[in-house]
C-alpha positions in Angstrom: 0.0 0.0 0.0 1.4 3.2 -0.7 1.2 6.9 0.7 0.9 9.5 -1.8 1.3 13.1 -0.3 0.0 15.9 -2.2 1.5 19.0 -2.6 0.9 22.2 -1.5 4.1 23.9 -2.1 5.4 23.0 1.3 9.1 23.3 2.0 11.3 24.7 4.7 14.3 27.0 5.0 17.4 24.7 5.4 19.4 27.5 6.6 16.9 29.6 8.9 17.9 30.8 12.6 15.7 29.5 15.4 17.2 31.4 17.7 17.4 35.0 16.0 14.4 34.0 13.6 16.1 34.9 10.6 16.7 33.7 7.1 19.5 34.1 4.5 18.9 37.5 2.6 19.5 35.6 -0.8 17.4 32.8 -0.3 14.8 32.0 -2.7 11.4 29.6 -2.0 11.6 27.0 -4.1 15.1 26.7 -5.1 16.8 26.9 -1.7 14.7 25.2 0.4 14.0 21.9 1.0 11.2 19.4 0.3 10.4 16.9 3.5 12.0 13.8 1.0 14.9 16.4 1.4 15.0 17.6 5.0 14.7 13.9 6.3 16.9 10.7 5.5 14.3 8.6 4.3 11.1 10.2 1.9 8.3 9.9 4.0 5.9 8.9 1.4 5.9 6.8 -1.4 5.3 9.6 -4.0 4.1 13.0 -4.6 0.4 14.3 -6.1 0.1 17.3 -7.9 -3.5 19.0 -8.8 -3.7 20.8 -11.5 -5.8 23.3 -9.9 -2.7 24.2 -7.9 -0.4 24.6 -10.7 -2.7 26.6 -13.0 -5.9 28.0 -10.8 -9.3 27.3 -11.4 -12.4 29.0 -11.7 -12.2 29.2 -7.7 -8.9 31.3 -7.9 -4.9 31.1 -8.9 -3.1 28.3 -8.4 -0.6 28.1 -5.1 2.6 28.5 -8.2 3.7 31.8 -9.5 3.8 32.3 -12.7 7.6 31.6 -13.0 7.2 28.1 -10.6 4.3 27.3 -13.4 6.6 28.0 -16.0 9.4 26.3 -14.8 6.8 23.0 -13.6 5.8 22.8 -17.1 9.6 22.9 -18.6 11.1 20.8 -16.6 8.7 18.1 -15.8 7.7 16.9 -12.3 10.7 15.0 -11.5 13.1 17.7 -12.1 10.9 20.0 -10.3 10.5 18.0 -6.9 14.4 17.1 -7.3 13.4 13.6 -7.6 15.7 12.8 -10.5 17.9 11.7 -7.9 19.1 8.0 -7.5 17.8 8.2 -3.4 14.3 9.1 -5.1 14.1 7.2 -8.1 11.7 4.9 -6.3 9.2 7.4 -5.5 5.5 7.6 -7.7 4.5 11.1 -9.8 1.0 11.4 -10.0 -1.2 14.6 -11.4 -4.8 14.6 -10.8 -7.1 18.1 -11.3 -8.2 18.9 -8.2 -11.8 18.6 -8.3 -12.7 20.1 -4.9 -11.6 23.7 -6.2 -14.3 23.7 -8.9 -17.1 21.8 -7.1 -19.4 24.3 -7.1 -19.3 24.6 -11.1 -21.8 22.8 -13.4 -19.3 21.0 -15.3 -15.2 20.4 -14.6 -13.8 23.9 -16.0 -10.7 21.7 -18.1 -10.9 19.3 -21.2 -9.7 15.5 -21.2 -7.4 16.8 -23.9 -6.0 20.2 -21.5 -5.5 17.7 -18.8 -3.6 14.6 -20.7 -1.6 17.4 -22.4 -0.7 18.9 -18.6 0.0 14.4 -17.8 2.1 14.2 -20.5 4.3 18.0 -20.6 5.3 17.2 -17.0 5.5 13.3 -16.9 3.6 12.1 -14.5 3.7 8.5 -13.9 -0.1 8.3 -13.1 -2.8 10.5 -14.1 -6.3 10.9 -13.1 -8.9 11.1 -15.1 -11.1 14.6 -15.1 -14.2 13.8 -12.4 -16.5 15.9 -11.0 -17.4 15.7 -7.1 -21.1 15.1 -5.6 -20.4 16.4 -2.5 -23.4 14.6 -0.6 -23.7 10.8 0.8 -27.1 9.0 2.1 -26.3 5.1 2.3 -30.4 5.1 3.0 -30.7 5.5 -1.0 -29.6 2.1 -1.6 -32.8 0.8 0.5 -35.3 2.8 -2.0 -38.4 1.5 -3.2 -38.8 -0.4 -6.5 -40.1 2.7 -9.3 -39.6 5.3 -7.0 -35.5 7.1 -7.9 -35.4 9.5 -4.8 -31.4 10.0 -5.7 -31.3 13.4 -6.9 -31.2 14.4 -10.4 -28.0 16.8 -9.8 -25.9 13.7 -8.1 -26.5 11.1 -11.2 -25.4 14.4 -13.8 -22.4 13.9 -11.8 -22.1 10.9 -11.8 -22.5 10.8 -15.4 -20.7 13.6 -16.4 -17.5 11.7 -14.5 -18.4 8.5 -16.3 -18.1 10.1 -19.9 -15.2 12.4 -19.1 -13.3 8.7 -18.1 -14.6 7.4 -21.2 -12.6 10.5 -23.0 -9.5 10.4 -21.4 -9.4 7.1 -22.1 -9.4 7.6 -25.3 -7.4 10.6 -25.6 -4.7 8.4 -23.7 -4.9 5.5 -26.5 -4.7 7.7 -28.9 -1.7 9.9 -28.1 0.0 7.0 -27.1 0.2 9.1 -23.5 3.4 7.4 -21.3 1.1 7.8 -17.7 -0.7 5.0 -16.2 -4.8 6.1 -16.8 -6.4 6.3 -13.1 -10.4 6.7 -13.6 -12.1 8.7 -10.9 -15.3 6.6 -9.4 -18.3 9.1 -7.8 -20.9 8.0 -6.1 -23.7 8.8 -2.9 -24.1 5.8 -1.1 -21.7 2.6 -1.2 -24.1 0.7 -4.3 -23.6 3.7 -6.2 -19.9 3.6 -5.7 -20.1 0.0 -6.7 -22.2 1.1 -10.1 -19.2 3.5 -11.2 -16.6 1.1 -10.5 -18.6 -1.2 -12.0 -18.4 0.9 -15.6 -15.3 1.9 -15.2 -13.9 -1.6 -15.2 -15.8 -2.0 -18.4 -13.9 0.7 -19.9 -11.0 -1.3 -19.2 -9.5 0.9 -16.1 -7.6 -1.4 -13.9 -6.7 1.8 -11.6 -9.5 3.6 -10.0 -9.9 6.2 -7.5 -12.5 6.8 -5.0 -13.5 10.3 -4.9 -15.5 12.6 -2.9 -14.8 10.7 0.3 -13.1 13.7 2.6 -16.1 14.5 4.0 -17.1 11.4 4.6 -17.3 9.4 8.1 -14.8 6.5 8.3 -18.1 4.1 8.5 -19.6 5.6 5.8 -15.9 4.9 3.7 -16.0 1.8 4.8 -18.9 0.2 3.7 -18.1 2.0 0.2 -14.8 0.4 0.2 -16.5 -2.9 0.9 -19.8 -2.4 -1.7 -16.8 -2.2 -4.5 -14.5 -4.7 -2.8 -17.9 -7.1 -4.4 -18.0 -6.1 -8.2 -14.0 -5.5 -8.4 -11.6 -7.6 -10.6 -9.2 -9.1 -9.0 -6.7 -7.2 -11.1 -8.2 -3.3 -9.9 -6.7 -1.5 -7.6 -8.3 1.5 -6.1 -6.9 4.5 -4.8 -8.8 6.7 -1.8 -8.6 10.4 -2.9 -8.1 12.5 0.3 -8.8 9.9 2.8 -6.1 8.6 5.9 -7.9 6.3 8.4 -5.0 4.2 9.9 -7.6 2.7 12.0 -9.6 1.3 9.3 -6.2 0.6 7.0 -5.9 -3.7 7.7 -9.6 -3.5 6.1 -8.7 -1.1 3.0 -6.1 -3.3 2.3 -8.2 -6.3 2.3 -10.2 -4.7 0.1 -8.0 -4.0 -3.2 -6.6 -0.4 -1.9 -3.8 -0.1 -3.3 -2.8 3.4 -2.9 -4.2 6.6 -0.9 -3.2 10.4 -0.3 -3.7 13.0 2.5 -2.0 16.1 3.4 -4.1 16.0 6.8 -0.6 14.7 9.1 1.1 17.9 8.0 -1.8 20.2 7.8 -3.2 18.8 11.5 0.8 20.1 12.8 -0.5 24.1 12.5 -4.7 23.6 12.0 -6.1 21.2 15.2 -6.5 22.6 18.4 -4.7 19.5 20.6 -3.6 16.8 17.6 -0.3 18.6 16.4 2.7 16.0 16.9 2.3 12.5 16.1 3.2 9.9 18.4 2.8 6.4 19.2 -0.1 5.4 20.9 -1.1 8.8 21.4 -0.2 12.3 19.4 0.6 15.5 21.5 -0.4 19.0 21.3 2.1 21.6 20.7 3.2 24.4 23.0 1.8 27.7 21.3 3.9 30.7 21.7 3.1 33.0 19.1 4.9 35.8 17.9 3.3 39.4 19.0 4.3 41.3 15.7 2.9 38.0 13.6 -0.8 37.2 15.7 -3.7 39.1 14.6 -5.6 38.7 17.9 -2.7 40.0 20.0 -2.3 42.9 17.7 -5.7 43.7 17.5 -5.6 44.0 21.5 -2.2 45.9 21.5 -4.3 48.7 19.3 -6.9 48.8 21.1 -4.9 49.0 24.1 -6.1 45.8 26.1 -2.8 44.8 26.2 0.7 46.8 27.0 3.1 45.7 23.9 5.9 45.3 25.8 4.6 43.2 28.5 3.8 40.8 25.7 6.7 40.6 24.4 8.5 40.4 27.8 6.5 37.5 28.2 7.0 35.7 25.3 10.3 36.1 25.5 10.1 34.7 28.9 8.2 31.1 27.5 11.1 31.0 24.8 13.9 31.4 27.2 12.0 29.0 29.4 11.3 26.3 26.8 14.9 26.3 26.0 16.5 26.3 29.3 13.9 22.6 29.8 15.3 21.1 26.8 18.5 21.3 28.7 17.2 20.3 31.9 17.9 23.9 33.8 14.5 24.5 33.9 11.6 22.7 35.7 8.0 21.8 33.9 5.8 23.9 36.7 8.0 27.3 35.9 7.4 27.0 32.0 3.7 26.3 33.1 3.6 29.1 34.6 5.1 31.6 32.2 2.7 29.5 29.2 -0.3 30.1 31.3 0.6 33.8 31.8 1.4 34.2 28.2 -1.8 32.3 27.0 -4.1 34.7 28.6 -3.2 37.7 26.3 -3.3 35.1 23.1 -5.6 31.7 23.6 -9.3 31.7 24.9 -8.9 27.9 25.2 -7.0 26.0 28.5 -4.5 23.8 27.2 -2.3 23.7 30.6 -3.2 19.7 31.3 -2.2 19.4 27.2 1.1 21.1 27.6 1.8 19.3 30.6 1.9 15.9 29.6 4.0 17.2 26.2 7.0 18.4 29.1 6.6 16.0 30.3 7.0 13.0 28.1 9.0 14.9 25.7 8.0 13.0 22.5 11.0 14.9 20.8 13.5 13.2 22.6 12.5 9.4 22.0 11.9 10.2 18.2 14.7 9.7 15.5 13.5 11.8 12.7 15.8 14.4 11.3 13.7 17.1 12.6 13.1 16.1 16.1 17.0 15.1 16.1 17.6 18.8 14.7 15.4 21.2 16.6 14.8 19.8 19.7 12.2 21.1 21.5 11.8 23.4 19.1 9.9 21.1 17.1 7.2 21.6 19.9 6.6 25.2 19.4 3.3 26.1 17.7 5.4 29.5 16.5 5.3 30.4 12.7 6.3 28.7 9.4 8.9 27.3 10.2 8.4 25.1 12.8 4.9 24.5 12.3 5.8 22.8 8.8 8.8 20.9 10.5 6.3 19.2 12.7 4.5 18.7 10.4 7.5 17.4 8.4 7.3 14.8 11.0 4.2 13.8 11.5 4.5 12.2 8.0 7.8 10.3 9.5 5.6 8.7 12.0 2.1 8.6 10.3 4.2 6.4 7.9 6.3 4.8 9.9 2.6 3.8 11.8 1.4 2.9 8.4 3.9 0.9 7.8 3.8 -1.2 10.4 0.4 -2.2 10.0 1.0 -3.2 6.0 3.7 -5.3 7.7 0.9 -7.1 10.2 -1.5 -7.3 6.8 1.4 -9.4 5.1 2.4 -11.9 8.0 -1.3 -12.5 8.5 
C-alpha cells in the first residue's frame, strides 16, 4: 500500500535561525529550500500528487505557483521539479490529478480531457487521473429505495455521469496519443451501491486503476462500507486508490479490500490547523506548545491597538516562555516554571486551557525518544506552535511517524 502526499508547495528554509528567527537575505522559496523527502533521510511517502488546480488555478482562484514556478513546472517536468531525478528518489510515484474540490461548485469540470492529458504528459507524470466531477453529498439510505420510485437526486446522477463520460474521453485521448502515464479513472458516487455502479463501468472501460473520490467529507463508516460495496463487483486485477482519505484505524480493512494506494495532506496540515492533535506519536499524538509571535498574531495585535494589552509586556513575556522552553530542553528549567510563564502568556493570546495538554507534552518529551531528522535537529523546538517554520517541520514529521505507523500495519496485513 502506498502513501501518496500531495503537494501544497510546502518546504522549509534549510538554513533559517531559530534562535534569532532569521533567514538568508539571498534565499529563494523553491530553489533553496527543501522538500520533507529532502530535510529527512528517508522520503516519508511513497510519491508526490500534484492538482492541476494548484499549478494553473481554477475557476475558484490562482493556483498556489507563481507564474515563473508554473513555467518552470511545465519545462522541466515533475521529476526535475520535486528534485526527484535523484538516485535516493528514483523509487518514489509522480501522480497529477485536477483537483476537483476547487471547482465543485461549477456545473461541469472547468478543463478538457485533452487540456489535462496534455498537462500528464508536458510534466511526466507517472499516473494521471482522469477529469471527475465531485457530488459532495452521501445518504447510504438510498440504496434501500423502493422499486419505481429514484429519490437519488437528479443533480448527483449528472455527476455521476458527467465523470463516467469524461473517463470514457480520457481514455481515449490516452490510446490515442500514445500518453506514457498509467490512466487512473475517478469513481463518484452517494451511497456505497452507487460507488459500486461506477466502478462497476469503469472496469468495463477497461481501467484497472481507480480512484475513489469525494470521500473527505465522509465518516470512516460511511468509507468503509463503500470500500466494501466495490470490494464485491471489483476484478481481481483493480486496484483502487482513496482520494483524500487517511484512516490508519480502518487501514488492515482497505487493504483487504484492493486499496492499493491513498493520499492525505491532513498529518502535515493537523501540525499548525487542530486545536490538541499537532505531533504525532505512538499510541497517542501530542499538542504543541503555542507561543506566538506578537508582531505575527492578529488577535494579539488587535488588542495591543486597542490597548487591552501593554506591547511590551507581551513581548517580555513571550520572550520569557522562549527562554524557558529552551533552558527545559537542557534540563535547567523545571516543567511547573514554563507552566507558569505559558499560562501567563496564554491569557493575552488563547481563549482555550490547554495547561493539562502542555503538561503531559514536558513532560514525556515526544522529541527526545523520536529519530527523525527534525526532532533530532530542533529539539524542543519542534514543539513550538510559532510560525512557518516550525509548524511545517512538525509537520514534516508527522509524515515520518504517520508512515512509519502505516507501515507497520501493512507489515501485520502481510504476516497474516
Amino acid at each position: 500500500m502506498k502513501f501518496i502526499f500531495p503537494d501544497s508547495q510546502d518546504f522549509v528554509d534549510p538554513n533559517f535561525n531559530f534562535e534569532l528567527e532569521t533567514r538568508s537575505p539571498t534565499r529563494v522559496r523553491q530553489r533553496d529550500d527543501l522538500y520533507p523527502h529532502e530535510l529527512l533521510k528517508s522520503p516519508p511517502y511513497d510519491g508526490v500528487l500534484v492538482s492541476k488546480a494548484v499549478v494553473d488555478g481554477s475557476v475558484a482562484g490562482a493556483g498556489k505557483y507563481t507564474a515563473a514556478q508554473r513555467m518552470r513546472f511545465l519545462r522541466s517536468g515533475v521529476r526535475e521539479f520535486f528534485r526527484l531525478n535523484k538516485p535516493e528518489f528514483k523509487d518514489l510515484i509522480t501522480m497529477g490529478d485536477c483537483g476537483a474540490f476547487a471547482y465543485i461548485r461549477e456545473e461541469v469540470p472547468p478543463y478538457t480531457v485533452e487540456e489535462v492529458v496534455t498537462f500528464y504528459d508536458e510534466a511526466g507524470f507517472d499516473l494521471g487521473v482522469a477529469v471527475d466531477h465531485i457530488i459532495g453529498s452521501y445518504n447510504a439510505e438510498l440504496d434501500q429505495g423502493l422499486p419505481g420510485i429514484d429519490a437519488v437526486p437528479p443533480e448527483w446522477r449528472k455527476r455521476q455521469e458527467i465523470t463516467l463520460q469524461l473517463a470514457t474521453e480520457f481514455r481515449a485521448v490516452h490510446a490515442s496519443r500514445k500518453s506514457k502515464f498509467t490512466p487512473v479513472a475517478v469513481a463518484q458516487g452517494w451511497s456505497p451501491a452507487s460507488y459500486a455502479h461506477a466502478v462497476t463501468e469503469l472496469q468495463k472501460m477497461g481501467y484497472d486503476y481507480i480512484a475513489l473520490g469525494g470521500l473527505v467529507p465522509l465518516k470512516t463508516r460511511d468509507i468503509v462500507a463503500a470500500v466494501r460495496a466495490v470490494d464485491v463487483v471489483r476484478n481481481s486485477s483493480t486496484r483502487l486508490h482513496l482520494l483524500g482519505v487517511t484512516r490508519l484505524d480502518s487501514l488492515k480493512i482497505f487493504h483487504g479490500h484492493g486499496v492499493a494506494s491513498f493520499d492525505s495532506t491532513s498529518p502535515l496540515q493537523r501540525a499548525f490547523k487542530d486545536a490538541k492533535v499537532n505531533y504525532y506519536a505512538d499510541p497517542e499524538p501530542y499538542t504543541a506548545i503555542r507561543v506566538p509571535q506578537v508582531d505575527g498574531n492578529p488577535g494579539l495585535q488587535r488588542a495591543i491597538r486597542s490597548g487591552k494589552v501593554a506591547q511590551d509586556a507581551a513581548i517580555k513575556l513571550e520572550r520569557q516562555c522562549l527562554d524557558l522552553l529552551q533552558a527545559f530542553d537542557k534540563d535547567q528549567a523545571t516543567e511547573e516554571s514554563v507552566l507558569d510563564a505559558l499560562y501567563s502568556y496564554s491569557e493575552l493570546h488563547d481563549t482555550s486551557s490547554r495547561v493539562a495538554n502542555y503538561r503531559r507534552t514536558l513532560a514525556d518529551r515526544p522529541w527526545r525518544d523520536c529519530s527523525c531528522q527534525v526532532c533530532q535537529d530542533l529539539g524542543i523546538n519542534v514543539m513550538m506552535f510559532r510560525g512557518a517554520e516550525r509548524n511545517r517541520r512538525r509537520g514534516f514529521h508527522n509524515l515520518y511517524a504517520f508512515r512509519n505507523q502505516m507501515m507497520g500495519l501493512v507489515d501485520e496485513c502481510a504476516a497474516n
